[in-house]
mmCIF file of the N, C-alpha and C atoms, coordinates in Angstrom:
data_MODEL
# 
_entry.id   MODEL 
# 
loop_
_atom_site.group_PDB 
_atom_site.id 
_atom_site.type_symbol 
_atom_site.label_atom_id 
_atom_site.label_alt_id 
_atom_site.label_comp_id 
_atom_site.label_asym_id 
_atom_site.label_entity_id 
_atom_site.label_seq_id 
_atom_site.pdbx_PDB_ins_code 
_atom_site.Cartn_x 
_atom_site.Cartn_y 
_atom_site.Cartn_z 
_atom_site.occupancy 
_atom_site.B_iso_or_equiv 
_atom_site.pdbx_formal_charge 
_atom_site.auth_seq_id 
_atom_site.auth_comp_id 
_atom_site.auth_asym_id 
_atom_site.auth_atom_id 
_atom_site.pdbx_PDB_model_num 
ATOM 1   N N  . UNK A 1 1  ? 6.143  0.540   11.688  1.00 0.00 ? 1  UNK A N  1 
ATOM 2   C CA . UNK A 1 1  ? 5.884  1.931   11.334  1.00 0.00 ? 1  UNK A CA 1 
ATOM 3   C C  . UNK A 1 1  ? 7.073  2.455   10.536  1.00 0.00 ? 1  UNK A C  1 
ATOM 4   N N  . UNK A 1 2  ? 6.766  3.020   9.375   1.00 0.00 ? 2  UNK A N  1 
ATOM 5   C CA . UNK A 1 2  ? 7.892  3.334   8.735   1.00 0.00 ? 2  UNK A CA 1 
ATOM 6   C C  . UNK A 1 2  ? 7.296  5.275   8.300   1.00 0.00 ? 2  UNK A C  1 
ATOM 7   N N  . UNK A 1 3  ? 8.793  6.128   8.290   1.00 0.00 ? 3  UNK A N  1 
ATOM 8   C CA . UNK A 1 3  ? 8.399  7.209   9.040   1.00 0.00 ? 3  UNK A CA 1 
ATOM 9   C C  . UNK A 1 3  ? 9.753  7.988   7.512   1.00 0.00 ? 3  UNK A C  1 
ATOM 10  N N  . UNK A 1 4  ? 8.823  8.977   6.605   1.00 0.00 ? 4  UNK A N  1 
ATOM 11  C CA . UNK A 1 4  ? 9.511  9.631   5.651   1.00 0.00 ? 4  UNK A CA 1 
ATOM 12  C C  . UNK A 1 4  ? 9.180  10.903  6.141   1.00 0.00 ? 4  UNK A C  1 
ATOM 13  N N  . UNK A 1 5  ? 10.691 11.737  5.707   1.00 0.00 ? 5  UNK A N  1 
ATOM 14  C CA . UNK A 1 5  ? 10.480 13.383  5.614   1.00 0.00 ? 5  UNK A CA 1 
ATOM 15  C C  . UNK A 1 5  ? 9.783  13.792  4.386   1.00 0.00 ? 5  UNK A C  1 
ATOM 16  N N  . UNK A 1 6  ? 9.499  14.722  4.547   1.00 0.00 ? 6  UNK A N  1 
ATOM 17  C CA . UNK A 1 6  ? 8.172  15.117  3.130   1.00 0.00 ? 6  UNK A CA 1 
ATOM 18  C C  . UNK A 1 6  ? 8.339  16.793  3.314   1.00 0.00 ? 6  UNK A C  1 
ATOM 19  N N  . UNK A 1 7  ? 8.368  17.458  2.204   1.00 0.00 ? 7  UNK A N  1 
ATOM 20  C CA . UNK A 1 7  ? 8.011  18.600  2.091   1.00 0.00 ? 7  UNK A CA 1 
ATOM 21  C C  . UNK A 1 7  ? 7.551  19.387  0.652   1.00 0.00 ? 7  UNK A C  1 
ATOM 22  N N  . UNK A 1 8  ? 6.117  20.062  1.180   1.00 0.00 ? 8  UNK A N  1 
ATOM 23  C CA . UNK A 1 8  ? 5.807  20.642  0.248   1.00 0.00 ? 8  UNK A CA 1 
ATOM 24  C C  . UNK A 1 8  ? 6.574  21.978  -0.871  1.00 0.00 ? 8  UNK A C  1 
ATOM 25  N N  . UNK A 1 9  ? 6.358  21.760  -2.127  1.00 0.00 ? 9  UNK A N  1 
ATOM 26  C CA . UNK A 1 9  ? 6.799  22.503  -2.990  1.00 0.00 ? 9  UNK A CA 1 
ATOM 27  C C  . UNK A 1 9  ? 5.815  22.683  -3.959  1.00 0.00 ? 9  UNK A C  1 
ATOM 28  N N  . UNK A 1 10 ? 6.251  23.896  -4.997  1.00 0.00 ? 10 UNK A N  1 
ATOM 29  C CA . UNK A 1 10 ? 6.263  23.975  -6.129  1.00 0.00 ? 10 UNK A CA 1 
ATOM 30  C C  . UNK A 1 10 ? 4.788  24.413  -6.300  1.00 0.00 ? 10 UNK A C  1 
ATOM 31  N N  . UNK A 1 11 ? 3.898  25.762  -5.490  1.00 0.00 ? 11 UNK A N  1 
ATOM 32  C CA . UNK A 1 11 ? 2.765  25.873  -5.365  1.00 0.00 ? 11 UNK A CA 1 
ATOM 33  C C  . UNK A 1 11 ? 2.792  26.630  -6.590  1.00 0.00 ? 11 UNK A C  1 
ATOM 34  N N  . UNK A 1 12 ? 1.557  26.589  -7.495  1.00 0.00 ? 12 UNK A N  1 
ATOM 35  C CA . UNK A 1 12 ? 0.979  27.050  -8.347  1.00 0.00 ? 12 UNK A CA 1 
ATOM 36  C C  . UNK A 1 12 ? -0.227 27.318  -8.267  1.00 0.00 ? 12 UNK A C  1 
ATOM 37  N N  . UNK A 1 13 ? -0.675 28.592  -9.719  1.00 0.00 ? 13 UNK A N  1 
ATOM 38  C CA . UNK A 1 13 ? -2.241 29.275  -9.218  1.00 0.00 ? 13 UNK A CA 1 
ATOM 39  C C  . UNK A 1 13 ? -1.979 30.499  -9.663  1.00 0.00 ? 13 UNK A C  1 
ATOM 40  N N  . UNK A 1 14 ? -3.447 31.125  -10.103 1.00 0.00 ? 14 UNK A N  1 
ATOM 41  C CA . UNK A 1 14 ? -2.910 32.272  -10.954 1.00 0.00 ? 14 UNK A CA 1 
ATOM 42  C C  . UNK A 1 14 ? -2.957 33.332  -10.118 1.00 0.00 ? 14 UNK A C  1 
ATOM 43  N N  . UNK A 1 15 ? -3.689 33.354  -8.344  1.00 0.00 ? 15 UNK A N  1 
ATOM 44  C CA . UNK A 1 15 ? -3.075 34.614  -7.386  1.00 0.00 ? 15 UNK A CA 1 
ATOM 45  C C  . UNK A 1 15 ? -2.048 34.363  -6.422  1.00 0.00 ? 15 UNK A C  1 
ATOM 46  N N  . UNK A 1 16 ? -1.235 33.569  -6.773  1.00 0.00 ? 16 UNK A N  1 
ATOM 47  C CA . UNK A 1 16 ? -0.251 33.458  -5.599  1.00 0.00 ? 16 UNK A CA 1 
ATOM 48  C C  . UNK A 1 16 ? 0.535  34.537  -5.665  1.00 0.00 ? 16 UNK A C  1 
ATOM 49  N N  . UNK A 1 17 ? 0.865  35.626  -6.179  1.00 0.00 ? 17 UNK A N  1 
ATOM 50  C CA . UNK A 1 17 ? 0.913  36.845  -6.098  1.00 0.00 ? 17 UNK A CA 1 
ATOM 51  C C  . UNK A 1 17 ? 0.581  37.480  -4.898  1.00 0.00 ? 17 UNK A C  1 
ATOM 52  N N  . UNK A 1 18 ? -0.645 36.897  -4.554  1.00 0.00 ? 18 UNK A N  1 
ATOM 53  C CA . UNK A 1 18 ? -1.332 37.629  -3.574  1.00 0.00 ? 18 UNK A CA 1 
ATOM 54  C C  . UNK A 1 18 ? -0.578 37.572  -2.113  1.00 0.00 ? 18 UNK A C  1 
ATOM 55  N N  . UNK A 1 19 ? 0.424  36.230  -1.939  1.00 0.00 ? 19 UNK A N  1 
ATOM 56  C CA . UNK A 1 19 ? 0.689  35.207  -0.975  1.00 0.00 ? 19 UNK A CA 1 
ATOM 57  C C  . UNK A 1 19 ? 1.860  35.029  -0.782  1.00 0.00 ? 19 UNK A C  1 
ATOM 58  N N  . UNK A 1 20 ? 2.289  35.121  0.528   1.00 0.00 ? 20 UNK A N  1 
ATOM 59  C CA . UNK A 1 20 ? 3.825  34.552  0.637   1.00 0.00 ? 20 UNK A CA 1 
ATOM 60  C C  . UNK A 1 20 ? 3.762  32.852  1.185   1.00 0.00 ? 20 UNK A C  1 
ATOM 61  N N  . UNK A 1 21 ? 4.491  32.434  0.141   1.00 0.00 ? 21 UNK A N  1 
ATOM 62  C CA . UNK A 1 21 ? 4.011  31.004  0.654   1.00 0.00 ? 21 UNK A CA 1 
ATOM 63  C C  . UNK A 1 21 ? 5.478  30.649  1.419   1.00 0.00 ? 21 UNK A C  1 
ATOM 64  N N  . UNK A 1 22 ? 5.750  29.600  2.291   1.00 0.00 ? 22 UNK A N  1 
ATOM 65  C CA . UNK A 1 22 ? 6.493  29.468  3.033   1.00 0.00 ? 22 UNK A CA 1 
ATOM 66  C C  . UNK A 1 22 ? 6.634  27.703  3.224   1.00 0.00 ? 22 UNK A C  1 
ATOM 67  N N  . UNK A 1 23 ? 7.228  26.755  2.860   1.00 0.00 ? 23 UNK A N  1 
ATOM 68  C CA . UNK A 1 23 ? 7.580  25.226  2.902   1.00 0.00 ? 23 UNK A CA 1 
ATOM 69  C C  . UNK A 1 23 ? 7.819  25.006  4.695   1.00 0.00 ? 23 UNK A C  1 
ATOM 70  N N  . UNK A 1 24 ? 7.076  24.289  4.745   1.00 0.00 ? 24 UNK A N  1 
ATOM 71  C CA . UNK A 1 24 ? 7.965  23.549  6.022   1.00 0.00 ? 24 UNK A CA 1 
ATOM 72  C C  . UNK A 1 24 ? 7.667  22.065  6.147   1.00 0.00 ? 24 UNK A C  1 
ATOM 73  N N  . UNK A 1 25 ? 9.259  22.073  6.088   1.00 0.00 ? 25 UNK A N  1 
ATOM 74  C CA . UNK A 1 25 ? 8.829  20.076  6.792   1.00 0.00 ? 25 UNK A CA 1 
ATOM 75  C C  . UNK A 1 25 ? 8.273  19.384  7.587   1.00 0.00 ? 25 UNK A C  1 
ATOM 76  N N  . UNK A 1 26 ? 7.762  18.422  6.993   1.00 0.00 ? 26 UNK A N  1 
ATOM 77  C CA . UNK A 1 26 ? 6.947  17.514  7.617   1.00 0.00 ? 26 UNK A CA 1 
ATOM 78  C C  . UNK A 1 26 ? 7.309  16.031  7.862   1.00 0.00 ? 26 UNK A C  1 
ATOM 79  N N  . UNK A 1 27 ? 6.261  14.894  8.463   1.00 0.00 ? 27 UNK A N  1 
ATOM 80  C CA . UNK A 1 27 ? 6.896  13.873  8.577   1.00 0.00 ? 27 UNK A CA 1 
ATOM 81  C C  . UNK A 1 27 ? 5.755  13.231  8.090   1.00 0.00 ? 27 UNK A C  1 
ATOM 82  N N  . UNK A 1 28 ? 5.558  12.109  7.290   1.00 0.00 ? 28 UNK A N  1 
ATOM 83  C CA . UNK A 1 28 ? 4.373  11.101  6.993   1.00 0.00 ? 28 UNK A CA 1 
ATOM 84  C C  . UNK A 1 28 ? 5.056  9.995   7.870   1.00 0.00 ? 28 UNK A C  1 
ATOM 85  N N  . UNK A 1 29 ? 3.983  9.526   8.315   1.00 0.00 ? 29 UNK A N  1 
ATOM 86  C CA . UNK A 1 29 ? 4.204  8.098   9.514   1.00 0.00 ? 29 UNK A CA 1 
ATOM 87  C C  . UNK A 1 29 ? 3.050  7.370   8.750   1.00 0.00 ? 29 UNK A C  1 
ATOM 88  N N  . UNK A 1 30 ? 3.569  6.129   8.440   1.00 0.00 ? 30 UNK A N  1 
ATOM 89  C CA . UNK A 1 30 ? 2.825  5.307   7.478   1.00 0.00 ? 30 UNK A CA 1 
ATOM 90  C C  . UNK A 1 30 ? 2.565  3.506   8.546   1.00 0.00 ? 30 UNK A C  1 
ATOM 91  N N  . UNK A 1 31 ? 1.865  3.453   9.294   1.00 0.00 ? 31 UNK A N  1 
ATOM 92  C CA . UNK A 1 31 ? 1.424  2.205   10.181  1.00 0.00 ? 31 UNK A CA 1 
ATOM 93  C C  . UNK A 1 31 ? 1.206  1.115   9.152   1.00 0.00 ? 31 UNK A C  1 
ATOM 94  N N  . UNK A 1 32 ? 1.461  0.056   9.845   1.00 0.00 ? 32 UNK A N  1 
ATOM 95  C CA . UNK A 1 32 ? 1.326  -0.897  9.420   1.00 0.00 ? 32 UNK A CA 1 
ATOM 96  C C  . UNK A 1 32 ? -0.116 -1.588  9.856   1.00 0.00 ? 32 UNK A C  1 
ATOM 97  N N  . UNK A 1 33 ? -1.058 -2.380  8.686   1.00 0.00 ? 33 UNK A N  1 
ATOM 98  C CA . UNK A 1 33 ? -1.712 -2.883  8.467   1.00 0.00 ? 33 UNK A CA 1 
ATOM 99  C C  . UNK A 1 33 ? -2.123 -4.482  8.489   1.00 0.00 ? 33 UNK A C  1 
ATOM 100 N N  . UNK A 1 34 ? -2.167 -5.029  9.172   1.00 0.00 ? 34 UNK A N  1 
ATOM 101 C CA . UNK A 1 34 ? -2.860 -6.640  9.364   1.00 0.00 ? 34 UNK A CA 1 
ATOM 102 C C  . UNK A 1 34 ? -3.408 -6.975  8.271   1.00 0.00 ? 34 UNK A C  1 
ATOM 103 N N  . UNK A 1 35 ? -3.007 -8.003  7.653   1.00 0.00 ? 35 UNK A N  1 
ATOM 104 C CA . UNK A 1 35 ? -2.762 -8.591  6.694   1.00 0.00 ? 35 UNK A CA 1 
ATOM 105 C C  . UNK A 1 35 ? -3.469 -10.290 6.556   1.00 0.00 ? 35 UNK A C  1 
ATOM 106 N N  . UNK A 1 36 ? -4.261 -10.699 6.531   1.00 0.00 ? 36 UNK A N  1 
ATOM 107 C CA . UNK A 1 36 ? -4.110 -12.423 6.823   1.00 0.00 ? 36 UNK A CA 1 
ATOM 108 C C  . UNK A 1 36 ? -4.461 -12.994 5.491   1.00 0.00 ? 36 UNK A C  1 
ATOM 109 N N  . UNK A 1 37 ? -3.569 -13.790 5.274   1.00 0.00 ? 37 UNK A N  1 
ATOM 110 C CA . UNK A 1 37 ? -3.764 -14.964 3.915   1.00 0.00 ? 37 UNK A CA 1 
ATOM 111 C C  . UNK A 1 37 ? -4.134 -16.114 4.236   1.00 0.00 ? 37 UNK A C  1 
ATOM 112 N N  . UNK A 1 38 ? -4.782 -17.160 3.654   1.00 0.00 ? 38 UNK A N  1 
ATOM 113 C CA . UNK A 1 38 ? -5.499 -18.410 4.198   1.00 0.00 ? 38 UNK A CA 1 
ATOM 114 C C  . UNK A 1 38 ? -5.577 -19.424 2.883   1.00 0.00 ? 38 UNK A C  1 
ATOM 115 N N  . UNK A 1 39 ? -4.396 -20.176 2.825   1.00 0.00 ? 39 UNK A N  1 
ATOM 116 C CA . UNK A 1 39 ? -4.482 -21.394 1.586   1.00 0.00 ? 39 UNK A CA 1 
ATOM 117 C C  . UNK A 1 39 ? -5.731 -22.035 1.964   1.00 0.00 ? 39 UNK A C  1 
ATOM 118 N N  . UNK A 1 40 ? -6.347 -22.621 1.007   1.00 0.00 ? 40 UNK A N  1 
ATOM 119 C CA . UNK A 1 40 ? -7.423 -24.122 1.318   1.00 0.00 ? 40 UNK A CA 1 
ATOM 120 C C  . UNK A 1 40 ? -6.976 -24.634 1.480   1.00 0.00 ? 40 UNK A C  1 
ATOM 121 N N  . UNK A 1 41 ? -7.439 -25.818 1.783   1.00 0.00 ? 41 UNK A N  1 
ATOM 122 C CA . UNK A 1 41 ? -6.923 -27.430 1.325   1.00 0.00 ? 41 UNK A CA 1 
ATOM 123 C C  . UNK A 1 41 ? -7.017 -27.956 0.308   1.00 0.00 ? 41 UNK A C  1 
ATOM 124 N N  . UNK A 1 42 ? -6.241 -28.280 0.133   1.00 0.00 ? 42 UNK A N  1 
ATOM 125 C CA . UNK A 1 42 ? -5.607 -29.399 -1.944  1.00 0.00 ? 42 UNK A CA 1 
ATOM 126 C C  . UNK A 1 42 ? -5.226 -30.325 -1.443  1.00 0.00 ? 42 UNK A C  1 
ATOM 127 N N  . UNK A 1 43 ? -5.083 -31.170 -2.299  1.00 0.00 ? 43 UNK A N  1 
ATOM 128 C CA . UNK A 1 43 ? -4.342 -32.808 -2.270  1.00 0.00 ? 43 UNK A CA 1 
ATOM 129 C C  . UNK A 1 43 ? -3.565 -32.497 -3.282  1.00 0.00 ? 43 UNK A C  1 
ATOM 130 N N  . UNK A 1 44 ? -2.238 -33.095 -3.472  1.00 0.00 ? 44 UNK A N  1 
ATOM 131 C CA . UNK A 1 44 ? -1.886 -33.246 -4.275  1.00 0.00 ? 44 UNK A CA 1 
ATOM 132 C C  . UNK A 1 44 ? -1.280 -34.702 -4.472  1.00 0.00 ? 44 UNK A C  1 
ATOM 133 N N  . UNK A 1 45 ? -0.933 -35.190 -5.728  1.00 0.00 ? 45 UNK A N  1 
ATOM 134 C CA . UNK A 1 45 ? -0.207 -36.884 -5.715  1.00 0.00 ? 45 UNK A CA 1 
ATOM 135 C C  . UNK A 1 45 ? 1.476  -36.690 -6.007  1.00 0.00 ? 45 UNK A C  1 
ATOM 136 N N  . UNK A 1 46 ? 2.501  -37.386 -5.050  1.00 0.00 ? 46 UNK A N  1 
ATOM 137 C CA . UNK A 1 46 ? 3.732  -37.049 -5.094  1.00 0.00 ? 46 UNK A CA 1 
ATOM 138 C C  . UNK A 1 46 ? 3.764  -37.126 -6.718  1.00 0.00 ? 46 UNK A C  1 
ATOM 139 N N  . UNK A 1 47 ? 4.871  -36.313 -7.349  1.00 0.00 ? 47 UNK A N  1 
ATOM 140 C CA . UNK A 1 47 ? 5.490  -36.162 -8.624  1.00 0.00 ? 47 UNK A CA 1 
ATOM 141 C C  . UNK A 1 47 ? 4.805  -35.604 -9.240  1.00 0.00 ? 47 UNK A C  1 
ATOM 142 N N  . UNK A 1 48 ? 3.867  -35.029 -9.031  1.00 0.00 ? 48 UNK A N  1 
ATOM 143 C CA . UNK A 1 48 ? 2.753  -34.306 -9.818  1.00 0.00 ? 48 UNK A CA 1 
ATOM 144 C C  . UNK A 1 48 ? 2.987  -32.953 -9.891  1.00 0.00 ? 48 UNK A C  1 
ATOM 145 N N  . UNK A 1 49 ? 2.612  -32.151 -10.846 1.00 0.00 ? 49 UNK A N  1 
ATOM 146 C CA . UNK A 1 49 ? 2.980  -30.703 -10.648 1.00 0.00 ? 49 UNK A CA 1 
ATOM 147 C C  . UNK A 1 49 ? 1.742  -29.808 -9.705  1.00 0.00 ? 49 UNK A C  1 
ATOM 148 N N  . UNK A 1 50 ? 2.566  -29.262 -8.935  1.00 0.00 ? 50 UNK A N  1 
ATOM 149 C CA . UNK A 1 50 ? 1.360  -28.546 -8.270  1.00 0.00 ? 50 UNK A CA 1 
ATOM 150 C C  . UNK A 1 50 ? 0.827  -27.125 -8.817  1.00 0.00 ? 50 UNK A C  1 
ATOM 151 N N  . UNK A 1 51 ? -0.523 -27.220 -9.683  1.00 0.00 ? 51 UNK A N  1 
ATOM 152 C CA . UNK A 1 51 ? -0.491 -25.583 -10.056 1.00 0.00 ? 51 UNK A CA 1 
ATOM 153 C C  . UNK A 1 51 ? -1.619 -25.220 -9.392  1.00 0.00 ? 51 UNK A C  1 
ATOM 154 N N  . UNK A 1 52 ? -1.592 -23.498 -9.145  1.00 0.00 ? 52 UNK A N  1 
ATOM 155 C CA . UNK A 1 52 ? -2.228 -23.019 -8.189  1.00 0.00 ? 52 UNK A CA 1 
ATOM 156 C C  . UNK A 1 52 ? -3.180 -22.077 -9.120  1.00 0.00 ? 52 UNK A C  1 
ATOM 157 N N  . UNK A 1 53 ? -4.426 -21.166 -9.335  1.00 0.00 ? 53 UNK A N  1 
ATOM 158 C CA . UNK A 1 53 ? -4.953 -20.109 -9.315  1.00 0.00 ? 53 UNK A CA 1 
ATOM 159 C C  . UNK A 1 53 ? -4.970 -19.462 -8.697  1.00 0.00 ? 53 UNK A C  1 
ATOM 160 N N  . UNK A 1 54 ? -6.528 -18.455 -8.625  1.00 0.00 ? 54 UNK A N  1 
ATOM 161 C CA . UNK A 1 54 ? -6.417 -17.232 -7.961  1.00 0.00 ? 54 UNK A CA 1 
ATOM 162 C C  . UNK A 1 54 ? -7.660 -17.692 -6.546  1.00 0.00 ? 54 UNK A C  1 
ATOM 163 N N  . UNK A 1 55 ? -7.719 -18.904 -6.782  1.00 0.00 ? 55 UNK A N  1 
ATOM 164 C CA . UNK A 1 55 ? -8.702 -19.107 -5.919  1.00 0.00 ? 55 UNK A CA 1 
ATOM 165 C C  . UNK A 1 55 ? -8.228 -19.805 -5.193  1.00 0.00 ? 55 UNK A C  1 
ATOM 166 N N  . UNK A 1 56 ? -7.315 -20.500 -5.089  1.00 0.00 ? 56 UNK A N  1 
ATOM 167 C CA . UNK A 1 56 ? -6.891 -21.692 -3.564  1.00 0.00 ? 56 UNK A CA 1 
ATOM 168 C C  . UNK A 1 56 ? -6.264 -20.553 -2.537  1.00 0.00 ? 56 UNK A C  1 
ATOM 169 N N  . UNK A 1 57 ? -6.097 -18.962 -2.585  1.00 0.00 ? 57 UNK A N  1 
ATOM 170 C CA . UNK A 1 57 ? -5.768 -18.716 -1.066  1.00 0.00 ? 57 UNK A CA 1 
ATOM 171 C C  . UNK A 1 57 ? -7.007 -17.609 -1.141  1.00 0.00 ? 57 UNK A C  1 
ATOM 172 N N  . UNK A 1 58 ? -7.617 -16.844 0.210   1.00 0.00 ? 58 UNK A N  1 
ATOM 173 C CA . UNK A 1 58 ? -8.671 -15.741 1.067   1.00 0.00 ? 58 UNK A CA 1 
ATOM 174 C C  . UNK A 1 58 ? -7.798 -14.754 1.324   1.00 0.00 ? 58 UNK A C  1 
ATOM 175 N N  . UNK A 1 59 ? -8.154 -13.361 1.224   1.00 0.00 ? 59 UNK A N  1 
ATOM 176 C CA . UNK A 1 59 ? -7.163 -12.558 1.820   1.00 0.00 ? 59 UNK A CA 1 
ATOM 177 C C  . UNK A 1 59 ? -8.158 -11.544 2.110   1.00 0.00 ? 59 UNK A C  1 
ATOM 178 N N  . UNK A 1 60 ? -7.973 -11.400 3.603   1.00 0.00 ? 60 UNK A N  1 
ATOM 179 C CA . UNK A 1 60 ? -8.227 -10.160 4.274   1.00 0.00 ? 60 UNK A CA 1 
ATOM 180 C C  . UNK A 1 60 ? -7.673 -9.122  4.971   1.00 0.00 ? 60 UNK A C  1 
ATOM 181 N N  . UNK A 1 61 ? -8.310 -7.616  4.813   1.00 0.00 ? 61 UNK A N  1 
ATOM 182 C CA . UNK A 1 61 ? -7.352 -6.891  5.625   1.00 0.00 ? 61 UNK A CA 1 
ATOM 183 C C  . UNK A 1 61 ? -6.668 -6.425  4.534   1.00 0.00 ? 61 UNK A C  1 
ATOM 184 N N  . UNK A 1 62 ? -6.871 -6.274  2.985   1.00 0.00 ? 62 UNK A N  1 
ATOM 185 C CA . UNK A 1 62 ? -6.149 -5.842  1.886   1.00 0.00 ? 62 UNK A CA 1 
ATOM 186 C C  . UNK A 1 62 ? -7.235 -3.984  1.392   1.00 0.00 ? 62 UNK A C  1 
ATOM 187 N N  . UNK A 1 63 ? -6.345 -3.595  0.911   1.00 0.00 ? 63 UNK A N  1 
ATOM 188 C CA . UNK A 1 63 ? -7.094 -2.217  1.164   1.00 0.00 ? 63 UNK A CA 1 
ATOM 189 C C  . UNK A 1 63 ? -6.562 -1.562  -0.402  1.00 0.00 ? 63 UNK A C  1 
ATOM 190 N N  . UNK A 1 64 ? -7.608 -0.670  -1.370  1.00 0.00 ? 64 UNK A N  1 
ATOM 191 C CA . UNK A 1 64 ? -7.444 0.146   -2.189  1.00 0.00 ? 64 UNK A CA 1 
ATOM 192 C C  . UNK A 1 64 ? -7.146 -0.331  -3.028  1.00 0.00 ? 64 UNK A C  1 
ATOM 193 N N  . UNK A 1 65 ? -7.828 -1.353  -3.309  1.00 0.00 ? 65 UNK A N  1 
ATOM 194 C CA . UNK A 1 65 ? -7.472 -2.415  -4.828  1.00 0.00 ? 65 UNK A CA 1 
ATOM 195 C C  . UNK A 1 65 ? -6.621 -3.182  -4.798  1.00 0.00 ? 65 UNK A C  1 
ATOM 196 N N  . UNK A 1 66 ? -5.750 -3.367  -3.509  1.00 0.00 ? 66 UNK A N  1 
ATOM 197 C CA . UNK A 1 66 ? -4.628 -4.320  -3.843  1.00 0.00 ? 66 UNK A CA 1 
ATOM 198 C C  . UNK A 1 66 ? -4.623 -5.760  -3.974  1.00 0.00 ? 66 UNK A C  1 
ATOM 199 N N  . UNK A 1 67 ? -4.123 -6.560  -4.277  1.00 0.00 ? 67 UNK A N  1 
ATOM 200 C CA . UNK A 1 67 ? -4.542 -8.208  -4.967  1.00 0.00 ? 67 UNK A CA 1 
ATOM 201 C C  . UNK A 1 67 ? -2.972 -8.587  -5.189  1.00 0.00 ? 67 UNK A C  1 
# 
């Protein structure tokens, strides 16, 4: 769990006139997420170069487009 101070600013709008606005700090608590990666199986022959794509590992548990 990783845990930042945060505070709002800088409100805009054409009646804030109307409004006393007032900041107060806050805390975002950001949890951690489970993650699992899963190589296949390859062969490879000693001395050989091993190259990989986007397809020899599975990943689940990835969230909001990430890759």
């Amino acid at each position: 769990v990783d845990e930042y101070d945060i505070t709002a600013t800088g409100a805009v709008g054409p009646k804030l006139t109307n409004y006393t606005i007032s900041y107060a700090k806050g805390t975002l608590i950001v949890n951690r997420k489970a993650l699992t990666i899963t190589a296949k199986d390859r062969n490879k022959t000693y001395g050989t170069a091993l190259t990989l794509g986007t397809t020899e590992f599975t990943a689940s548990g990835l969230v909001n487009g990430d890759v």
